[in-house]
KOLGU-891243 format. One line per 10 residues: number of its first residue (from 1); their letters; for each residue x negated, y, z negated of N, C-alpha, C. Coordinates in steps of 0.02 Angstrom, whole numbers. Atoms other than C-alpha are relative to their C-alpha. Layout:
N
NUM = a = X:Y:Z:X:Y:Z:X:Y:Z  ...
This chain:
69
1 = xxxxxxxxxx = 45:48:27:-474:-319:149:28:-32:-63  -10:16:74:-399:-329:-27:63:-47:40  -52:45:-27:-238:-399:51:-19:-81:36  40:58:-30:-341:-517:144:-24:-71:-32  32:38:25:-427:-577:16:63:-53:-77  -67:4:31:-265:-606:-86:46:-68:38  -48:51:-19:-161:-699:36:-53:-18:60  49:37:-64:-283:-758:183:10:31:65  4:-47:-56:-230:-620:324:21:39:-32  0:-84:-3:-213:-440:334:108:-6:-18
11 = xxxxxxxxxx = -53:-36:-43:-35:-435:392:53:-51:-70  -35:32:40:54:-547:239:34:41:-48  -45:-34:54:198:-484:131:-31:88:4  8:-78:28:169:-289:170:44:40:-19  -40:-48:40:317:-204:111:-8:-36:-67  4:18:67:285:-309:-60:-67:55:-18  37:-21:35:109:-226:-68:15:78:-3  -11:-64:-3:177:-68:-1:58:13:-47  -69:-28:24:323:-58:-124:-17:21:-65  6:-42:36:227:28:-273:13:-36:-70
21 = xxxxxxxxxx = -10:24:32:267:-97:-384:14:-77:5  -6:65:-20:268:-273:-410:-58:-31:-14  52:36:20:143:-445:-441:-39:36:53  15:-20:-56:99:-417:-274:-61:68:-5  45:-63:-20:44:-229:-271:-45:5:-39  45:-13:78:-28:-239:-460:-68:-43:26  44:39:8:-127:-372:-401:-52:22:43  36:-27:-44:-205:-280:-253:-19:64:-19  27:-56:56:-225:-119:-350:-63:-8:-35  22:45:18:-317:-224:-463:-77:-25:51
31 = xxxxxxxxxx = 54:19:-29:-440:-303:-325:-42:68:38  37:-52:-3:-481:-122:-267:-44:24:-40  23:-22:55:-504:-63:-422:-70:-23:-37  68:52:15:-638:-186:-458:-62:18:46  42:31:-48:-720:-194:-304:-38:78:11  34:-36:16:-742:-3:-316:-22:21:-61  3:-1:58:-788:-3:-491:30:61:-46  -32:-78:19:-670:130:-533:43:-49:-71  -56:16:50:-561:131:-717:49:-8:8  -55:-18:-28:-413:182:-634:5:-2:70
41 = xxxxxxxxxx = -14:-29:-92:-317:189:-467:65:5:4  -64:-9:14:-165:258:-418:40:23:95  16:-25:-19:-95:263:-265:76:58:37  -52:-45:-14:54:398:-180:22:-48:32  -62:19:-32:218:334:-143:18:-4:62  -6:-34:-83:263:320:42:62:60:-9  -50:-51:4:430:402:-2:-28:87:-25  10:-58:23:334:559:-92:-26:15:55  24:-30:-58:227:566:52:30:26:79  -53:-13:-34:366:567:174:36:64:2
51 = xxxxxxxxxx = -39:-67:0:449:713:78:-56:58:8  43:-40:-2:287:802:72:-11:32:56  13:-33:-44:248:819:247:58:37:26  -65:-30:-22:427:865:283:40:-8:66  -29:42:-63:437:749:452:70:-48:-22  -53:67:16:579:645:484:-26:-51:3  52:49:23:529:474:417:12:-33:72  3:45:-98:562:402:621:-55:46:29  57:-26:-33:425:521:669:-80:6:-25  49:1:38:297:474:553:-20:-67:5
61 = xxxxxxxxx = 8:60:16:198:314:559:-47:-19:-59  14:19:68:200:214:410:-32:-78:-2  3:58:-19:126:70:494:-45:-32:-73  54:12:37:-23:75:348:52:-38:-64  -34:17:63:131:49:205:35:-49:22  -58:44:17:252:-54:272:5:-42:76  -16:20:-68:226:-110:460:12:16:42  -43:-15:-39:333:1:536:-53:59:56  53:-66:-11:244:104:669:57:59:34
């Protein structure tokens, strides 16, 4: 939704919002952050989450971060 409301579809620039940094991600951070009226938001890295579960990253889909399913 936040992406949505940002660029006018869902599916626009997602490795920019997924890349943890950037106008881009700050700015969608930002429209969460609001919209749940929270102080803060923060959110995990795909790469930390990657090493966390301890899958190989081809057997994991990361479709939510970056497209890829």
């Amino acid at each position: 939704m936040a992406i949505r409301e940002l660029e006018g579809k869902d599916d626009a620039h997602l490795s920019e919002y997924a890349s943890g940094r950037g106008e881009r991600y700050c700015a969608m951070i930002e429209k969460i952050r609001n919209r749940l009226e929270l102080t803060t938001l923060q959110y995990q890295k795909l790469e930390d989450l990657v090493q966390a579960i301890g899958l190989p990253r081809d057997k994991i889909c990361t479709y939510c971060w970056d497209g890829r399913e």
